[in-house]
Steps between C-alpha positions, in 0.01 A plus 500: 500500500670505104846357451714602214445326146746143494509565926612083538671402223620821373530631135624179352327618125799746501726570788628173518658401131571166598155355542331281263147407447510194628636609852226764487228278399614290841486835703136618352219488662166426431141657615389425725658196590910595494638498806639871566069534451380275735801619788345855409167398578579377854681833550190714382293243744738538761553852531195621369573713192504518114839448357595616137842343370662371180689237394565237188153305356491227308188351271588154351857590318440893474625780774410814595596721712171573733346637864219388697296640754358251804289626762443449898345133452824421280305476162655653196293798361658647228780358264725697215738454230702756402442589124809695401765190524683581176844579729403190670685146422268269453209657695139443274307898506172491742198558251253657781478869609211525736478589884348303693211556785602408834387613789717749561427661169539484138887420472676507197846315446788589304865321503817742475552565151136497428434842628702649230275508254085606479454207752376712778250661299378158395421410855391829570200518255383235645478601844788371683539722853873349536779409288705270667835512338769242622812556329867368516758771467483871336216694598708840657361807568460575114229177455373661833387830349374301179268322746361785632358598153394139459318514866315854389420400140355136627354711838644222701721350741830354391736330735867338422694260645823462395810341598644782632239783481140524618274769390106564563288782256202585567205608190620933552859390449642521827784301643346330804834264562817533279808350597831373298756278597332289736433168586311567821128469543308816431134517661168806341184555527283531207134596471302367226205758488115358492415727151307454186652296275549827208598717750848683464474288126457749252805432322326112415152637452615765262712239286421536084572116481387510187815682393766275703588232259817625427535368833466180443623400164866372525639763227880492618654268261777406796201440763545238764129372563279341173119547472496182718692627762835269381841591459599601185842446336590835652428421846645166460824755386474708783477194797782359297713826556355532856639168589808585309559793730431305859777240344785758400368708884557123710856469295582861524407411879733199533799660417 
């Protein structure tokens, strides 16, 4: 089962212009201890499945905005922090961008936003037979098609789960669930093939990495992320602006 990204609390970081870190820091949870984690567990015990879901972290007096995965026995497998917060108030950027093996695969994880940039292909080169994608808002038919690319590029599985869409795309590109304005519960079948590890892979195994720094280096003079994966003062700009235009939205709102 995957829930949207923020599926308790919702998007405080933005949508709501009115919180403060304080109240968040009371809301945050921690892993694996928080509760929302633990009543998960019990669930995943209780019914007998792996659940996927996001919601607000906290580490000492930092927040980010992350997803775990627990399995059957309730134990939490995988854990993420989204690295492109620079729209986000007060939300610290995730500095790993692995997958994870689990026995149902290789899974990769990517929060909302993050999929906008070479973040697939980061997960992809390293194997990753899913990209799990829980997102808050956006993602229409336009991201859809995007995916698709992403799915054939990566030769993997990508699935969504947003607050009101849900989407599944398998490694050729094909829509194997897409539906928009929906809150329901949406239920696929996927088939992770048995295959050699390079197989369908040429695009990785072909790579002149010796060529890709350009890549890498932070060359924009207005970029968002440092060499350490911080905010610069630009990204500081832009989640100032962000939150600017969730507070002028809530009073456009009120009146």
């Amino acid at each position: 089962m995957v829930a949207p990204e923020s599926v308790l609390d919702g998007y405080v970081f933005n949508a709501d212009p009115t919180s403060k870190v304080e109240d968040m820091l009371e809301i945050a949870q921690t892993v694996p201890n928080g509760a929302y984690i633990q009543r998960a567990g019990a669930l995943c015990r209780e019914l007998g499945i792996y659940l996927i879901f996001g919601f607000l972290e906290r580490l000492v007096d930092e927040l980010f905005n992350a997803c775990v995965m627990l399995d059957p026995h309730g134990e939490v497998i995988a854990h993420y922090r989204k690295i492109t917060t620079a729209g986000e108030y007060a939300i610290a950027p995730g500095r790993d961008l692995q997958p994870f093996d689990t026995p149902l695969g290789r899974l990769g994880f990517l929060l909302c936003s993050d999929r906008t940039v070479d973040n697939c292909s980061v997960l992809g080169v390293q194997g990753a037979q899913v990209i799990f994608i829980p997102m808050d808002g956006s993602g229409g038919p336009e991201n859809t098609e995007k995916m698709r690319w992403r799915a054939r590029d990566n030769q993997c599985w990508i699935v969504i789960a947003n607050t009101w869409s849900a989407v599944i795309i398998s490694p050729s590109g094909e829509s194997h669930l897409e539906k928009y304005e929906t809150e329901c519960v949406s239920v696929q079948y996927m088939h992770l093939p048995k295959v050699d590890k390079n197989q369908g892979r040429s695009r990785f195994v072909s790579r002149r990495a010796d060529l890709y720094g350009p890549l890498v280096e932070p060359r924009e003079p207005d970029a968002y992320y440092d060499e350490q994966g911080g905010l610069t003062p630009a990204g500081e700009k832009n989640r100032q602006r962000m939150r600017k235009r969730a507070q002028e939205k809530d009073e456009d709102d009120n009146n």
